[in-house]
N, C-alpha and C positions, 0 to 999 in steps of 0.2 A: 142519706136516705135516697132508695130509687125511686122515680117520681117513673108514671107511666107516661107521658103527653110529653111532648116536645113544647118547653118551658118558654122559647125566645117568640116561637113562632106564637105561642099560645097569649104574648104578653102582649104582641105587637096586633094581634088580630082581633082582640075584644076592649072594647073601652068601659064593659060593665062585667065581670064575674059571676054567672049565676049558679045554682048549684052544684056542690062538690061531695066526692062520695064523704062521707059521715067519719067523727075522726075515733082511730081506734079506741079499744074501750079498756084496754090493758096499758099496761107501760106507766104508770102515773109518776116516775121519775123521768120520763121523756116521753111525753104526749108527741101524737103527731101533728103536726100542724095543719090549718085544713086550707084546700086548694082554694075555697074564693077567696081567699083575702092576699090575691097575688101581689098587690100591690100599698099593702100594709103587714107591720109587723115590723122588726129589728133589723132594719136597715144601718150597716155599723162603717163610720167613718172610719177609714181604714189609715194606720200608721204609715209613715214612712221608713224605713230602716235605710244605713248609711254604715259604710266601711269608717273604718277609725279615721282615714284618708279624707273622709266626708264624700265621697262618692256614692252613688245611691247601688243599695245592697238589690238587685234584682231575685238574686235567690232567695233570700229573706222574704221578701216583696211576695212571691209567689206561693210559698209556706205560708205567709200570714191569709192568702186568697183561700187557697186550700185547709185550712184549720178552721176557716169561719165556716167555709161551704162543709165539710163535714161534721161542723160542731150546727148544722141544719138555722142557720141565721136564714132571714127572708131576701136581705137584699146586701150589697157590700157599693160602699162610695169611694174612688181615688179617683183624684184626688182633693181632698177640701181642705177649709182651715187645719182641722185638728191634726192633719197629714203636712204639715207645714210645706202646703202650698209655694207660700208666695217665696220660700227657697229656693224652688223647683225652675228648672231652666226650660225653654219651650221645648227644645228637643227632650226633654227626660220627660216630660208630659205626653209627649208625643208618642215616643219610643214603650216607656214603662203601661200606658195605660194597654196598652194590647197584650202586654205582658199579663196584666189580671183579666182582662178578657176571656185570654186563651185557657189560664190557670182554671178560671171557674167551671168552665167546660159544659155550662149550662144547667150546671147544678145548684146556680142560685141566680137573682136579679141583679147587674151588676151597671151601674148608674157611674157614669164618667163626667168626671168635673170638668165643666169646660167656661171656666169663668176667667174675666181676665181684664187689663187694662182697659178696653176700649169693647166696644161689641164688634170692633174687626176683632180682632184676634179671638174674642169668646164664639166667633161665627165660625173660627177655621177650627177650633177645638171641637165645636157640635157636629161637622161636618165631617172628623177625623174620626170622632166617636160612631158616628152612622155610619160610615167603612167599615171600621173594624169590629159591627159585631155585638156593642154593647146594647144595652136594654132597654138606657134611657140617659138625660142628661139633670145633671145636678149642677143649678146656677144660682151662685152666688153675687150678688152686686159688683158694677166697675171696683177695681183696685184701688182707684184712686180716691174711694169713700164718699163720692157726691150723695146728696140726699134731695137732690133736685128730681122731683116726679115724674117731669118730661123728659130728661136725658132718660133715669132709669126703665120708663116703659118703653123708648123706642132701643132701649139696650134690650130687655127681655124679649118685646116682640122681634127685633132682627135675631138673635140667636135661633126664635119659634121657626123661624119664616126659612131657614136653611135645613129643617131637620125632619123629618117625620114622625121623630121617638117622642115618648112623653117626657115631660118636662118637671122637674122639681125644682121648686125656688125656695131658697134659704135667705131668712134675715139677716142681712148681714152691713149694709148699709143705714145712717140714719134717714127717713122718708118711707122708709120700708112697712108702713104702719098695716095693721089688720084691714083697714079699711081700705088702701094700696093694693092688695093679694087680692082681695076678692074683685077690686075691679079688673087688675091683669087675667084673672080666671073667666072674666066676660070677653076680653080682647082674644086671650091664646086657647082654643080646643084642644091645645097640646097638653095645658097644664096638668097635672096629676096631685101633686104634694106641694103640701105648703111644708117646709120645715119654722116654725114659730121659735123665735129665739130671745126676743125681747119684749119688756111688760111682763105683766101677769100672764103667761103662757097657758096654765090649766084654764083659765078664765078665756084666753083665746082660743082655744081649744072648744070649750062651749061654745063661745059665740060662733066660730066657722062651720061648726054642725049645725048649728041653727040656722046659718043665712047662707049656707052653701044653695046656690040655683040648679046644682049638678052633680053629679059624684065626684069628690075633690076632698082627698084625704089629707086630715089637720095631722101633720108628724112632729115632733120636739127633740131639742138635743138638751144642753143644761145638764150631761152624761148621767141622765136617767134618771136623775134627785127623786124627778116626781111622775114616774113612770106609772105606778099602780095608781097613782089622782086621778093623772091623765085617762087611762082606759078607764076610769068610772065615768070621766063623761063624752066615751066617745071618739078619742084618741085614734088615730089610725096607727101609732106606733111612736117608736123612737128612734133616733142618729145618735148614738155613743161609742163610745172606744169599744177597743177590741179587746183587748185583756180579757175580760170575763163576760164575751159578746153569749156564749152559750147559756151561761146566766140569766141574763137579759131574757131571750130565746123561750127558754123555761119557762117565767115570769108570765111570758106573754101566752104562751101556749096553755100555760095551765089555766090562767084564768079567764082562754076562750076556749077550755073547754070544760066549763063550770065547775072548776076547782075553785074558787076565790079563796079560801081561806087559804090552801096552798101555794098559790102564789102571792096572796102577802105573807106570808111566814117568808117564803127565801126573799123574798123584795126587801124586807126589814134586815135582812142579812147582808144582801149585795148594797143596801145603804150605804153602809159603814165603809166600802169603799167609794161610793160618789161624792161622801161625804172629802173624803182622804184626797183626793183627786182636786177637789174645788183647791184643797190650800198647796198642793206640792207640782198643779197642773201636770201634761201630756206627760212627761218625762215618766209619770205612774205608771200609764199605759204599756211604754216600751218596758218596763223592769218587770211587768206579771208580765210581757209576751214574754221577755229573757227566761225568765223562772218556768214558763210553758212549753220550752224548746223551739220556740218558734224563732227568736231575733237571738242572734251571737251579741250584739251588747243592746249601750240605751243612749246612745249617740244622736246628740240633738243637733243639726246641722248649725246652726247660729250663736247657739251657748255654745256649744260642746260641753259641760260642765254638766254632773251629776249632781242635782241639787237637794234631794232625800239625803234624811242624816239617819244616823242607829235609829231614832226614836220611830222616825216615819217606818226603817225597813222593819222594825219590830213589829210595828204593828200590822202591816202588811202579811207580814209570818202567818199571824192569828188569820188575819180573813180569809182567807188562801187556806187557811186549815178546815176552815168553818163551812168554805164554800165546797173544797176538793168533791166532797163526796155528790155533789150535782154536776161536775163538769163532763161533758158527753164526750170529747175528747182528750 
């Protein structure tokens, strides 16, 4: 979609959205999506692809940037968990994220993981990200899984304190609590998104709308289980795979633009895969990008092993039959 405004500058220069032209009133298999919620919406954890060699596939890489930006997703994250991170060497972190940088072209929000052993290293990855261009950072807790309060606040605030861009933090440590988020969001005026991962997340999702002191969008991954709960109360979006990210996309468009029953009809469709996903995990993701043209195979850097049998790829068959006619690309 052609957006009019220049998207980076437009994202970096307001810390509130106010209103946006009204969203078309045709198209109801692909609403547009409306310009204030720049910073909410289907923000989609982006896969990693890898040569049979296990080499990271940059051309893949940049086909999957390009497919989500044209299949009109709000934002795109690499790299995080689901993008099998902690495989990923500094220099390919280094090197590939500007590669989705440049791929996006400003045709969507593109939020650079820069999470990492120590809050050195997480500070040269925020630092590397504010070079090259990206929109925002996406921080995930040290590597080393501490749930010690005081190490992780002065890890979030030194990554803040190197960056200008807004900030998203993902749960991803234990310590990490609801009650944790909202105090780092009184520390960091960077913060932007909370991604909620753990606990009751629809129920956190309430409560950060309720005790937010500022605008600070409650997001979720859990690969969109409870996508439509969420937007009933409030939700600023979701972090899920990319396989059927235009799906998601749809979900969310339609029922911000008073479709509701329309977007739960396809959301009770696109279940059936979040469902499929929980038991056969990521590996899912890469076999719909395969099937989508987007990744040459489904090469997991650490397995390598193809872990779906007939039964799984059958059923995949069907969703992928059920969903085709809503895919935008």
């Amino acid at each position: 979609m052609t957006r009019s405004f220049d998207r980076r500058g437009f994202l970096r220069g307001a810390a509130a959205v106010s209103a946006a032209a009204p969203l078309a009133s045709a198209l109801a298999a692909a609403p547009q999506p409306s310009t204030k919620r720049a910073w909410e919406g289907i923000f989609v954890i982006m896969q990693t692809p890898f040569h049979d060699d296990l080499s990271l596939d940059e051309e893949s890489l940049r086909k999957e940037t390009d497919f989500l930006a044209r299949g009109r997703v709000q934002g795109v994250v690499w790299p995080a968990g689901a993008g099998e991170t902690n495989s990923l060497s500094y220099t390919e972190r280094m090197r590939h994220s500007e590669a989705v940088v440049k791929e996006a072209k400003g045709r969507t929000t593109v939020l650079i993981g820069v999470h990492g052993a120590n809050k050195f290293e997480a500070m040269d990855y925020a630092r590397h990200a504010e070079k090259i261009g990206a929109d925002g950072l996406h921080v995930l807790g040290p590597t080393d899984g501490t749930g010690d309060n005081e190490i992780l606040a002065d890890y979030f605030t030194s990554v803040a304190s190197v960056s200008k861009l807004p900030m998203c933090i993902q749960v991803s440590n234990a310590g990490m609590s609801t009650d944790f988020l909202l105090r780092m969001a009184g520390r960091i005026p960077s913060l932007r998104i909370l991604k909620l991962e753990a606990g009751d997340v629809p129920q956190d999702v309430t409560r950060v709308v309720k005790e937010r002191k500022r605008p600070l969008i409650p997001s979720t991954g859990g690969g969109a289980m409870y996508l439509y709960q969420e937007m009933e109360r409030g939700s600023g979006g979701t972090m899920a795979g990319a396989g059927f990210a235009d799906i998601q996309t749809e979900i969310w468009d339609l029922f911000h633009a008073g479709k509701k029953q329309e977007s739960l009809t396809l959301f009770e469709k696109f279940l059936l895969s979040a469902v499929l996903e929980r038991r056969t995990t990521f590996v899912l993701q890469k076999e719909i990008l395969r099937r989508r043209g987007i990744f040459k195979n489904t090469v997991m850097r650490r397995t390598r092993r193809f872990t779906m049998d007939a039964a799984d790829l059958h059923e995949l068959d069907r969703i992928m039959e059920m969903l085709k006619p809503h895919f935008r690309v």
